[in-house]
C-alpha positions as CSV (number, residue, x, y, z in Angstrom):
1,X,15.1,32.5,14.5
2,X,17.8,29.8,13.6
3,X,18.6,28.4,9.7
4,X,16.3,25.5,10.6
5,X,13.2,27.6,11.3
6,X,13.6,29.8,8.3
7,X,13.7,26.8,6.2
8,X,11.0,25.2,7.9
9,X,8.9,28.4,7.4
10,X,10.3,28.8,3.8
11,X,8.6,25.2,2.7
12,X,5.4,25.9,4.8
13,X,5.1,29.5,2.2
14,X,6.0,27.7,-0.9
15,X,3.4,25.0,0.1
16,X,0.2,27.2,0.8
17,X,1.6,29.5,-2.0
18,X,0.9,32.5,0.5
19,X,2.6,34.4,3.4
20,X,-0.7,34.4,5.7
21,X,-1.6,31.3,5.2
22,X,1.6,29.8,5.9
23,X,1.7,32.4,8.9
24,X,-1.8,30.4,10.0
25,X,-0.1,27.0,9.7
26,X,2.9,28.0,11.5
27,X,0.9,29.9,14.4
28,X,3.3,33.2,13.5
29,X,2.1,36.5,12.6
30,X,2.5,37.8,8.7
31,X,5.4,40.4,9.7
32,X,7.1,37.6,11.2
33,X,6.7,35.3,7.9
34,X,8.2,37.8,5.7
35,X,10.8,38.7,7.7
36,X,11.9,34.8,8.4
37,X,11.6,34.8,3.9
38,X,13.8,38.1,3.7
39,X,16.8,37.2,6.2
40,X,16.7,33.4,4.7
41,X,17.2,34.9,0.9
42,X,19.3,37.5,2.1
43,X,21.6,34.8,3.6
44,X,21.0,32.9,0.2
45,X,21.9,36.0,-2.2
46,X,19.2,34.3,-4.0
47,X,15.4,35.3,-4.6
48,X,13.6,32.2,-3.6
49,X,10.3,33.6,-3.6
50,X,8.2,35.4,-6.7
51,X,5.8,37.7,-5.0
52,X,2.8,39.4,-6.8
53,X,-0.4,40.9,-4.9
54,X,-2.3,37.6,-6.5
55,X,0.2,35.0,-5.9
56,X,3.1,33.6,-4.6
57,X,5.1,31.5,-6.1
58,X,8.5,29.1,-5.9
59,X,11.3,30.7,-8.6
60,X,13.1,27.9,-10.2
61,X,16.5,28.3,-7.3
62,X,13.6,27.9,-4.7
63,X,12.2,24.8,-6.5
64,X,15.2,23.0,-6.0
65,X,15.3,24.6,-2.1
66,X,12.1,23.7,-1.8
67,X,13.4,19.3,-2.5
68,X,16.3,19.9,0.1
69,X,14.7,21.5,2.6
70,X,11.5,19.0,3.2
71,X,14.4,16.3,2.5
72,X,16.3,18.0,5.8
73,X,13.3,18.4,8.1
74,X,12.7,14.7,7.5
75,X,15.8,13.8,8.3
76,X,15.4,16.3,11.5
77,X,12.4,14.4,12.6
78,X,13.6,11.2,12.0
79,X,16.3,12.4,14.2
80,X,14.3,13.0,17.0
81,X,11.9,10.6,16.7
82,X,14.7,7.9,17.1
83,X,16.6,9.6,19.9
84,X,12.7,9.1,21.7
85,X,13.8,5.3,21.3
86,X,12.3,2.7,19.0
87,X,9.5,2.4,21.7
88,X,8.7,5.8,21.7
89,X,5.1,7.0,20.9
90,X,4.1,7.6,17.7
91,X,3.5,11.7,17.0
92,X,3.2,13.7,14.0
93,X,1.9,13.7,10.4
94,X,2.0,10.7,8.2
95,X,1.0,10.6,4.3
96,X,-0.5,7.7,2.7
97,X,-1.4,6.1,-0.5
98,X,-3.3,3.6,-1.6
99,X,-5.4,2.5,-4.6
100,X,-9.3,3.8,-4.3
101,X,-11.4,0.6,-4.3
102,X,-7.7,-1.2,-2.3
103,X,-7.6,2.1,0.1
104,X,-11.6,2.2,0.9
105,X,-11.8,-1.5,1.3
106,X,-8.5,-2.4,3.4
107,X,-6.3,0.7,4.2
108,X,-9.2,2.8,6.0
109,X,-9.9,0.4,8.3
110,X,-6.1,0.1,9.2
111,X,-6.1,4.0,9.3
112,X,-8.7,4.3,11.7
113,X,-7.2,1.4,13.8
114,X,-3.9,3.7,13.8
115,X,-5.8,6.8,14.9
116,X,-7.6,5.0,17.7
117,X,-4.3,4.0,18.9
118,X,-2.2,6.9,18.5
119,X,-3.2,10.6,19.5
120,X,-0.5,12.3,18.6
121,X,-0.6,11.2,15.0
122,X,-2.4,13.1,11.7
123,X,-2.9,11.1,8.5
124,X,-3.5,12.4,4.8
125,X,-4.4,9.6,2.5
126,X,-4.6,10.1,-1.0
127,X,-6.6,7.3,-2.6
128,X,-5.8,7.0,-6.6
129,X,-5.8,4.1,-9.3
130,X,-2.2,5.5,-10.4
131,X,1.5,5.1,-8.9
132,X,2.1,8.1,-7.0
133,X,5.6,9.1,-6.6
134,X,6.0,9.3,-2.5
135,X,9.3,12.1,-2.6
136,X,7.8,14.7,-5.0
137,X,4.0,14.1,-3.2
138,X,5.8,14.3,0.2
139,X,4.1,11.1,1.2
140,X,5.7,8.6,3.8
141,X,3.6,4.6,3.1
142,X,2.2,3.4,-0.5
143,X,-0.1,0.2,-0.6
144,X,1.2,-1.0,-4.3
145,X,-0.5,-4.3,-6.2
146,X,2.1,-5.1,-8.7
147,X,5.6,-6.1,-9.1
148,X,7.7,-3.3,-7.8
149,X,9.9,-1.3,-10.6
150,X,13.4,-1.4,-9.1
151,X,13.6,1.4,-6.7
152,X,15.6,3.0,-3.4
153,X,12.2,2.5,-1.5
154,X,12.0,-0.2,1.4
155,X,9.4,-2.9,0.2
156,X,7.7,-5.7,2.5
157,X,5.4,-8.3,0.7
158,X,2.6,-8.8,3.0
159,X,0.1,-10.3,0.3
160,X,-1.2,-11.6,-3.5
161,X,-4.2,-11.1,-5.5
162,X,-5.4,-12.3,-9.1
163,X,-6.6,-11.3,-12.0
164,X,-10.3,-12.4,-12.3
165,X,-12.6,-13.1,-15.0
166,X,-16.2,-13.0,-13.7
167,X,-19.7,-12.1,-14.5
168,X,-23.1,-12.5,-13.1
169,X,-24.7,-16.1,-13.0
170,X,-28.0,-14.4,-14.4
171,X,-25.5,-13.6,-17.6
172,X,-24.0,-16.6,-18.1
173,X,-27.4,-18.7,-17.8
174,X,-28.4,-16.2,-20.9
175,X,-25.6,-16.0,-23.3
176,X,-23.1,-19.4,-21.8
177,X,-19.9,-19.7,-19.9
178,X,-16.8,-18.7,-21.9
179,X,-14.3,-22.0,-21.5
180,X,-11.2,-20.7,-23.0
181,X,-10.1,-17.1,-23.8
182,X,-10.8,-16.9,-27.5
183,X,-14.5,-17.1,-26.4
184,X,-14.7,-14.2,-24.8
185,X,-15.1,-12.7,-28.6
186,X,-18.9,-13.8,-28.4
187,X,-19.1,-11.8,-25.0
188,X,-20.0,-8.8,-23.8
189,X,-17.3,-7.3,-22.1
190,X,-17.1,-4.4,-19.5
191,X,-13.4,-3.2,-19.6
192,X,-12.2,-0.6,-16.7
193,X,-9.6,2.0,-17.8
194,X,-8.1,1.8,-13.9
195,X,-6.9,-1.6,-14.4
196,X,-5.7,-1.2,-18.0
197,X,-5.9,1.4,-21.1
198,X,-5.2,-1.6,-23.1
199,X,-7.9,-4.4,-24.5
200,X,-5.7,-7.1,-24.6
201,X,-6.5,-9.5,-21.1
202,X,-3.9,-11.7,-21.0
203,X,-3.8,-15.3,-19.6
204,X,-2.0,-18.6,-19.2
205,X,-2.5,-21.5,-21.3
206,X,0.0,-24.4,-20.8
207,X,2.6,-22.5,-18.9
208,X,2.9,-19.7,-21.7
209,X,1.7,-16.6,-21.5
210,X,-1.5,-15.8,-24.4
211,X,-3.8,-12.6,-24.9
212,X,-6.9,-11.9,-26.1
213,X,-8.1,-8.5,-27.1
214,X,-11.5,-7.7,-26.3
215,X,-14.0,-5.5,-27.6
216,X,-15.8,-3.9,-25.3
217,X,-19.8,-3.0,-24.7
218,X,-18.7,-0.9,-22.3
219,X,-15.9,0.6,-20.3
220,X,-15.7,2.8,-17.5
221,X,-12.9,4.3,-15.8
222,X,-13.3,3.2,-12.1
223,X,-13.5,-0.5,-10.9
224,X,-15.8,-0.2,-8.7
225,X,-18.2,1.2,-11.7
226,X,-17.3,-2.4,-13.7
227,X,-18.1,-4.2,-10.6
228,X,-21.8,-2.6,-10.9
229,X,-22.4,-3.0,-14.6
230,X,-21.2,-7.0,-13.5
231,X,-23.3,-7.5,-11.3
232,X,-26.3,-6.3,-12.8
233,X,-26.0,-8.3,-15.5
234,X,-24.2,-6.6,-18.9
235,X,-22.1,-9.0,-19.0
236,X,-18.2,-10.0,-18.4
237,X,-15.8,-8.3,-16.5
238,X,-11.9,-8.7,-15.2
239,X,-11.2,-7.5,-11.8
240,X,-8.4,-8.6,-9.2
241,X,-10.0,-10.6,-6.8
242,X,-10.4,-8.8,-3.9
243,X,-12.7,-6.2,-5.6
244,X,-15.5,-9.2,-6.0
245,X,-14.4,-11.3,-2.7
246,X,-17.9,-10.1,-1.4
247,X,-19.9,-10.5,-4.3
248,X,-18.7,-13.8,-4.7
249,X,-19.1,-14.8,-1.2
250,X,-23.4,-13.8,-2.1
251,X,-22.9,-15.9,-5.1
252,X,-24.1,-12.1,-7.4
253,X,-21.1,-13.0,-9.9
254,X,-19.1,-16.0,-10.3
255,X,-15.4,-16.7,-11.7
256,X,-14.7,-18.0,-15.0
257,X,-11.8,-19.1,-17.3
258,X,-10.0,-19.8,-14.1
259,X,-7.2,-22.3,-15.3
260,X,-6.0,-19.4,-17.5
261,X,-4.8,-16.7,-14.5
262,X,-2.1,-15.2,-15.2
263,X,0.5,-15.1,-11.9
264,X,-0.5,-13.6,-8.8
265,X,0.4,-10.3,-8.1
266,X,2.2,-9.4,-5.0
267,X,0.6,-7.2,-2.7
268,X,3.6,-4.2,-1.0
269,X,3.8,-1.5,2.2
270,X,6.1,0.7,0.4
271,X,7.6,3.5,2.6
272,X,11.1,5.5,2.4
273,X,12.1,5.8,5.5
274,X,15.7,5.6,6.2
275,X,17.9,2.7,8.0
276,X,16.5,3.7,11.3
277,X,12.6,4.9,9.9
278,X,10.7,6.5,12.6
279,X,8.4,5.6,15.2
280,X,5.0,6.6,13.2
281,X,6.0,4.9,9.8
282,X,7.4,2.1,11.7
283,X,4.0,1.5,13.8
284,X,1.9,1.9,10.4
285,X,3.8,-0.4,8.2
286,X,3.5,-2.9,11.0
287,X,-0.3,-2.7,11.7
288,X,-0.9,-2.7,7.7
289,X,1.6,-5.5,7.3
290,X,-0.5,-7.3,10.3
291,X,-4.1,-6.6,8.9
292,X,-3.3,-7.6,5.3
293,X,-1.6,-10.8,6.3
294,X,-4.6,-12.0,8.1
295,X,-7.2,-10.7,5.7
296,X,-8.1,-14.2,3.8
297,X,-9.2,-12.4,0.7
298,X,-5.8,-11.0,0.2
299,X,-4.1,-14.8,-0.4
C-alpha cells in the first residue's frame, strides 16, 4: 500500500471515528485498516490515532494531518479529473450548501437536474440559514445571499434579491398600511431570528441609510415559519423576496414600504476549486449559474 493510500485510509478512520466502519467505506477488511494506520504512524514517529474500546479519536498531530491530507487528495483528484480533459465526464462526490428555504426552493431542483445528467456523481447538501465554512466542512459549492467577506474563494454573481416588508391584505384592511418606517411601531411584527438576531430593520430614506427597531408579537427562528404567521394574518413581516415571490404572485400577502429598500443583495456560486477546478464543480457551478440567471424571481 503506497503513502497515498494510507493517507487516504487515515482521513476515511478519523472521519467515521472507527476502524470498521472506515474499513466498510473503503471496501477493506479491519486487519487491513489497522495495519495501513500502524505503518502510516510508524513512518510518522507520531501517534495520529487515540484508540479506546469506545472510541476513536484524531490526537491533536493527527488534527492537523487530518487538514493536509483531505487538502492532498483534493488536489489528487483535481489532478486526475483534469488530465480526463475539461470535457471529461463528471464522477465523484460533490458537497453543497445552501440556505434552507434558498436550497429547497432553487438549489434542489438544480441538484436533481445535475443527478439526472451525471451518473457518476454523489451530492451531500447541507441546507442551513448560517455561513458554513466550505475547507473545515469539506464542502466543494456554497449558494451565499449577501455581500461576500473578502476571501480566497472563487465567486460568480449570478443574481439579487431584496429585503421585503410584507403582510397579508386581510391585515392591512384591519389595522392600515404602514407608509413610512416609523409606522411600523403601531404594528404587529413577526421578526425571524434566520434573517437577523437584531430588531432594528433598516431602510433607505432619501439616499441615506435609517433604522427602525421593532418590537415584536412574535418571532420565530425559521423563515419559512414567518412566512406562515404572514400569511395567516398576525401581522407584518420582512423577508427577501424570493421567500414570498409565490405568495405574492396569489395575491395572500402584499409588499409595503417599498420606496424604503435597502440595496439589493447579490446572489453568489461560491466554490474553491483551484485555477484549473474539476470537471464536477465545474458542470455544477455552471448549471446553478444557468438556472438562477433565468429564474425571474431572483432579479
Amino acid at each position: 500500500m503506497d503513502r497515498l493510500q494510507r493517507m487516504a485510509v487515515f482521513v476515511a478512520v478519523a472521519e467515521e471515528e472507527s476502524f470498521s466502519a472506515a474499513a466498510r467505506r473503503l471496501g477493506m477488511s479491519p486487519p487491513a485498516v489497522t495495519r495501513a494506520i500502524t505503518a502510516l504512524e510508524g513512518r510518522l514517529g507520531v501517534r495520529l490515532l487515540n484508540r479506546t474500546t469506545r472510541f476513536v479519536r484524531a490526537t491533536e498531530a493527527g488534527r492537523r494531518y487530518l487538514d493536509d491530507a483531505r487538502r492532498i487528495l483534493a488536489e489528487v483528484d483535481e489532478a486526475d479529473d483534469v488530465a480526463a480533459g475539461i470535457h471529461g465526464e463528471p464522477r465523484g462526490h460533490l458537497g453543497i450548501t445552501a440556505p434552507v428555504l434558498f436550497g429547497k426552493m432553487f438549489v434542489m431542483p438544480g441538484i436533481v437536474e445535475f443527478l439526472q445528467r451525471h451518473p457518476g456523481i454523489q451530492v451531500s447538501a447541507l441546507f442551513l440559514d448560517r455561513v458554513v465554512n466550505l475547507l473545515e466542512e469539506g464542502l466543494d459549492v456554497a449558494i451565499r445571499i449577501g455581500d461576500l467577506p473578502d476571501s480566497s474563494m472563487n465567486a460568480l454573481r449570478v443574481a439579487h434579491v431584496r429585503r421585503v416588508v410584507c403582510a397579508a391584505p386581510a391585515y392591512l384592511a384591519r389595522h392600515g398600511t404602514p407608509r413610512k418606517p416609523e409606522d411600523l411601531s403601531k404594528h404587529r411584527v413577526v421578526a425571524t431570528s434566520a434573517v437577523s438576531a437584531t430588531t432594528e430593520w433598516k431602510f433607505v430614506r432619501g439616499g441615506k441609510s435609517c433604522s427602525v427597531r421593532v418590537k415584536p408579537r412574535l418571532t420565530v427562528s425559521t423563515n419559512d415559519a414567518a412566512l406562515e404567521a404572514a400569511r395567516e394574518g398576525l401581522g407584518v413581516t420582512r423577508l427577501l423576496s424570493y421567500q414570498v415571490a409565490t405568495l405574492l404572485a396569489t395575491d395572500e400577502l402584499k409588499i409595503v414600504l417599498a420606496e424604503f429598500e435597502p440595496p439589493h443583495l447579490p446572489i453568489h456560486v461560491v466554490h474553491r476549486e483551484g485555477r484549473h477546478g474539476s470537471a464536477k464543480t465545474r458542470a455544477f457551478v455552471d448549471l446553478m449559474a444557468r438556472r438562477l440567471r433565468e429564474d425571474a424571481a431572483l432579479h
